[in-house]
N, C-alpha and C positions, 0 to 999 in steps of 0.2 A: 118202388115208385120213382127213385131218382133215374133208373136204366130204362124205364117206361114213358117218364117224361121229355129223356134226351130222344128217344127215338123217334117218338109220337111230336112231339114240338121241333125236335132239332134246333133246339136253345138250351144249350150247356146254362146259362146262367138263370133259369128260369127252373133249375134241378138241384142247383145245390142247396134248398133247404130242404127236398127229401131228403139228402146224405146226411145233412146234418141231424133231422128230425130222427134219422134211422138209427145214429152213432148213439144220440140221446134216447134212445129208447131201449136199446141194448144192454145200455149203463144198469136203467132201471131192473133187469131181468138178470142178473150175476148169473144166475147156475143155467142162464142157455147158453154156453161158453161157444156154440158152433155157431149161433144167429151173432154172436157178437163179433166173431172173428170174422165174419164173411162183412156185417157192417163195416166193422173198422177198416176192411179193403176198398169196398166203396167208398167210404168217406175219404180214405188214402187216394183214389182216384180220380174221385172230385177236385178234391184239393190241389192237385198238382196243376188243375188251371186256374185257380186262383188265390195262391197261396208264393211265396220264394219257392225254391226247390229246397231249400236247408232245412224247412218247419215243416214239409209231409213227413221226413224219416223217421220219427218218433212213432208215428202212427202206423210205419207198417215193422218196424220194430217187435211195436207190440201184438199186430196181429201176429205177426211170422210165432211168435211167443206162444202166442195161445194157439192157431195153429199146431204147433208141435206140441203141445202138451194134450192135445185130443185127437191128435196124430190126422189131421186134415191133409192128404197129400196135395192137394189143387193148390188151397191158403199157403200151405209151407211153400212152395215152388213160385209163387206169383209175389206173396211179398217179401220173401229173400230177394228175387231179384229185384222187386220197387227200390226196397231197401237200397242195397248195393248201388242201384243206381241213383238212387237218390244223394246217395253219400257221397260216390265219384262224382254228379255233376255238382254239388257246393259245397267241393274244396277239401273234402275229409282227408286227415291225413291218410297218403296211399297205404304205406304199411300198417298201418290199425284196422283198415277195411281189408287187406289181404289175409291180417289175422285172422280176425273176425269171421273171414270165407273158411278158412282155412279150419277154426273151429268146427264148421259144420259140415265139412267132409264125411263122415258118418251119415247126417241125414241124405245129404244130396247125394250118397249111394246108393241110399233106399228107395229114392223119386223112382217113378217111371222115366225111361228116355223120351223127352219131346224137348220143343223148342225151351222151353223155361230153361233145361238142363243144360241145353249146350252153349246158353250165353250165360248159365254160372260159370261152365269149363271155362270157356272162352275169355271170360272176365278176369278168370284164375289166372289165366294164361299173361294180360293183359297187364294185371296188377303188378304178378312176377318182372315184365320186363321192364316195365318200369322204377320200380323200385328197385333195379340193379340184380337180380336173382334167375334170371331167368332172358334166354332166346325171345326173339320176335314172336311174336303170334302168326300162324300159319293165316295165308290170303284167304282162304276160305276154312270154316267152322269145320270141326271135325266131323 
């Protein structure tokens, strides 16, 4: 409803109580652990227009979480990266999120290659040189 109502109205704000209504309905239904994880991304996307950038990351935290534990490869690749970026734009300590990346090297071996994958590289990449460990990031994506 919230991706229906944005299109159809083209009023973001006139949508965020479907994501809400959706997150909260999800809640009620535990063992649809897939309809929750795909909520909790919407709701994560909502939010990021009217929300800080510091209060989405929880939320796609925990989709990426449940995601990987029913092995969603869409959910795992969309909100790792929300995540991630969520964390880089407010302020997260860089080396904690490079960890962080760095733990999930395994999954993100297993993605398919598409765009999600190469601004994890990329990020990899990014995080590294920042934090003193690593060359510039190449001009263009791998």
């Amino acid at each position: 409803a919230f991706i229906l109502t944005v299109f159809m109205t083209e009023d973001l704000h006139r949508a965020f109580p479907f994501a809400d209504a959706g997150l909260a309905m999800s809640e009620r239904f535990p063992t649809a652990v897939n309809t929750r994880c795909r909520a909790m991304m919407v709701h994560g996307f909502s939010a990021i227009w009217r929300l800080p950038v510091h209060a989405v990351g929880d939320n796609f935290l925990e989709s990426f979480n449940v995601a990987r534990r029913i092995w969603d490869l869409t959910s795992i690749s969309y909100s790792l990266l929300f995540y991630m970026w969520s964390g880089f734009s407010s302020g997260m300590n860089l080396a904690t999120l490079r960890h962080f990346l760095r733990d999930q090297q395994g999954v993100i071996a297993q993605l398919p290659a598409g765009f999600s994958v190469q601004c994890l590289v990329l990020l990899d990449d990014v995080l590294s040189y920042l934090v003193g460990e690593g060359s510039p990031p190449p001009a263009t994506p791998p």
